[in-house]
C-alpha angles and dihedrals in degrees: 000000000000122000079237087075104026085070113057090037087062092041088053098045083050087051085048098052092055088046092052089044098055097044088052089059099045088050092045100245119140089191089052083051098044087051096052090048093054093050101055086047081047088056094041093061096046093052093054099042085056093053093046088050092049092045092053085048094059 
């Protein structure tokens, strides 16, 4: 898969775990809100392990 689509899935999956966060705690659930927050951190990692990749390419 292309970095050109690496990028905005990861961005997306980021945008996703705030939304689910916030909608967890809206809906009082602690395990909504657990979930959101893995996978931001979840989007966050791939997203620098695909700069560093694309710096040690260079």
């Amino acid at each position: 898969m292309s970095i050109k689509i690496k990028i905005p899935i990861f961005i997306l999956m980021m945008l996703l775990g705030v939304l689910m966060f916030v909608y967890a705690g809206v809906d009082d659930s602690p395990g909504g809100q657990l979930i959101g927050v893995v996978v931001v951190i979840l989007g966050i990692v791939g997203l620098v392990r695909i700069i560093i990749r694309w710096k040690n390419n260079k």
